[in-house]
N, C-alpha and C positions, 0 to 999 in steps of 0.2 A: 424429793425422790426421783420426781423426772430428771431434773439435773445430774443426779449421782448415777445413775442410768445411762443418761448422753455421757459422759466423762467416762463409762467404764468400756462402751461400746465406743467411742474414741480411740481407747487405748489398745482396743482388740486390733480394731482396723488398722490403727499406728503399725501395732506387731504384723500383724498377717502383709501390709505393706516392704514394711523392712525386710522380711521372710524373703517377698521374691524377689526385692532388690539384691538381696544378698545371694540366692542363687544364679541368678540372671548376669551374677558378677563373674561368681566363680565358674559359670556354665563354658562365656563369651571371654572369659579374661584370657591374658597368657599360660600358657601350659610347659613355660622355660623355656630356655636357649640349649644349646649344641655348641660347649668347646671346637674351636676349628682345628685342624691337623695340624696346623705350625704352633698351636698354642704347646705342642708336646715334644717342640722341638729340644727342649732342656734334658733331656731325657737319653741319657748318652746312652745307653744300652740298646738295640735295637730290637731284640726280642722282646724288653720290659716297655719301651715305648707301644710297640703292636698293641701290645696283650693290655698298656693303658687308652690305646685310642680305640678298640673294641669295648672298652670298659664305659667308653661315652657314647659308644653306637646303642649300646645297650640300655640307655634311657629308653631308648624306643622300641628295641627290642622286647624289655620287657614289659612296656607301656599295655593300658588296658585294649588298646586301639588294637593291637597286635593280637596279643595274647588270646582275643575273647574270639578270633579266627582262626588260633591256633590250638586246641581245647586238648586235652588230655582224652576225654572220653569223648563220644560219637554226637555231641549234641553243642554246639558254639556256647558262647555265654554274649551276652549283652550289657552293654549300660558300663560306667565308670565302676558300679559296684562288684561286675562282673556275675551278675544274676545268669541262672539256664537261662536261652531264651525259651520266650513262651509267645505263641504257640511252642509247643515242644517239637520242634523238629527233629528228624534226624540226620545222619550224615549223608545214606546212603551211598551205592554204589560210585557214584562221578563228583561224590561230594557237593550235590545239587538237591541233596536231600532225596525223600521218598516217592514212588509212584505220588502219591494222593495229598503231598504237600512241597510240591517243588521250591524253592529258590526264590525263581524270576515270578511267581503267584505276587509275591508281595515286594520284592525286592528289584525296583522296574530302573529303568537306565541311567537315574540320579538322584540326588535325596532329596524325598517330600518333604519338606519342613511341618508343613501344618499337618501330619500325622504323624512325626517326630520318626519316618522311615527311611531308613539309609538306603542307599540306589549306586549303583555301578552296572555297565553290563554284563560284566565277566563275574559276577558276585556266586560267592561260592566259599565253600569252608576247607581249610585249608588239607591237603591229603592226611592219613593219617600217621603216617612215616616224619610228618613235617611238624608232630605237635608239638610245642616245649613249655605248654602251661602246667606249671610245678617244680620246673628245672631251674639248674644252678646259670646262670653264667658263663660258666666255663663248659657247662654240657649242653647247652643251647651252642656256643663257638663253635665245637667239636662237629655239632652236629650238622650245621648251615655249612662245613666245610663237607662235608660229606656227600658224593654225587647219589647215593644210595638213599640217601636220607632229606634233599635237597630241592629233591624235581628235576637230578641229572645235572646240575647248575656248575659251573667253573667257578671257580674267583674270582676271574673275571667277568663271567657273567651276574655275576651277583651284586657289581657295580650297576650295571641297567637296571636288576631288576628291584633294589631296593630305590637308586637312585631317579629313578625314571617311569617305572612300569605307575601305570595310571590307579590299577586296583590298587597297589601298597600306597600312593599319594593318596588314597581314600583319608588313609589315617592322618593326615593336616588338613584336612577338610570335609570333618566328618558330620557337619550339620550342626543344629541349634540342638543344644543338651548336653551336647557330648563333648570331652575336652580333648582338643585334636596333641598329636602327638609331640612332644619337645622340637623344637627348631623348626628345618624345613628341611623337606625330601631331599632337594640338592645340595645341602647340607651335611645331610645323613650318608647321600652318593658319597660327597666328596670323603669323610669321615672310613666307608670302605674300601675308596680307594688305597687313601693312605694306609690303611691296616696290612691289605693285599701287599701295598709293595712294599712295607716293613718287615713282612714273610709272615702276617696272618700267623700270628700266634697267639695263644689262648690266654685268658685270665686263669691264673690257679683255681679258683672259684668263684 
């Protein structure tokens, strides 16, 4: 009996081992590549090219990394699953959340790993004019062209600030757990650049 006992309590640990290898895989592995902008160069049409190299920005765009700062309603979501966060914050006024539960309380100038908490200084959710969690594609495009809807942003400045700005680089290096966004930032730049000068045209959907 003692035998059949070790052998089955073996098997548990066997399992509950492979469990976290298995996470630990998919946590820390690759999160995919970013077509480059000459990969679309086949693409005779120049409107239909845009509207396909926005269609590859949009890996990221609609990536959990993004999205879960972009929230439909007043409250962020967190984690790959895109859970509320909890504590339950809210958006508040500066998007820094409320008097009695700020931002920067828990969210301090870079990610803790050993309490699995994300960090930036500028950390903050995103306006509310800016959200596109539940949107198409095409009304996410619309909308990041929109200086009303934008944060006031050009075309061209939406090169810096996807390609460049340090808080949106959060999302390729967003700590142990979490799966950082397709490709790389300057990747993603180069990717609106090219859309920009193809004349930033929309995907149908």
């Amino acid at each position: 009996m003692k035998s059949e006992m070790r052998v089955k309590l073996f098997v548990v640990v066997a399992a509950l081992f492979t469990g976290l290898l298995s996470a630990y895989a998919v946590a820390d592995g690759p999160s995919g590549t970013l077509a480059p902008p000459e990969s679309f160069a086949t693409i005779a049409d120049t409107s239909a090219r845009s509207a396909a190299i926005f269609t590859e920005l949009g890996k990221v765009l609609t990536h959990q990394r993004c999205v879960n700062c972009h929230p439909a309603g007043d409250r962020p979501r967190q984690g790959d699953q895109a859970r509320l966060h909890q504590p339950p914050v809210e958006r508040g006024v500066d998007g820094l959340g409320l008097t009695a539960m700020r931002c920067p309380i828990c969210h301090q100038q870079a990610n803790f790993d050993p309490g699995r908490m994300p960090g930036h200084p500028e950390w903050h959710i995103a306006p509310r004019e800016m959200a596109w969690e539940g949107k198409t594609l095409s009304e996410i495009c619309t909308q990041v062209k929109d200086r009303e809807r934008n944060g006031g942003r050009s075309v061209e400045d939406l090169i810096h600030h996807i390609g460049t700005d340090t808080l949106v680089g959060w999302a390729w290096a967003p700590g142990y757990g979490r799966q950082p966004a397709p490709g790389t930032q300057k990747e993603a730049g180069a990717l609106v650049e090219a859309w920009m000068k193809t004349g930033a045209a929309c995907p149908a959907k």
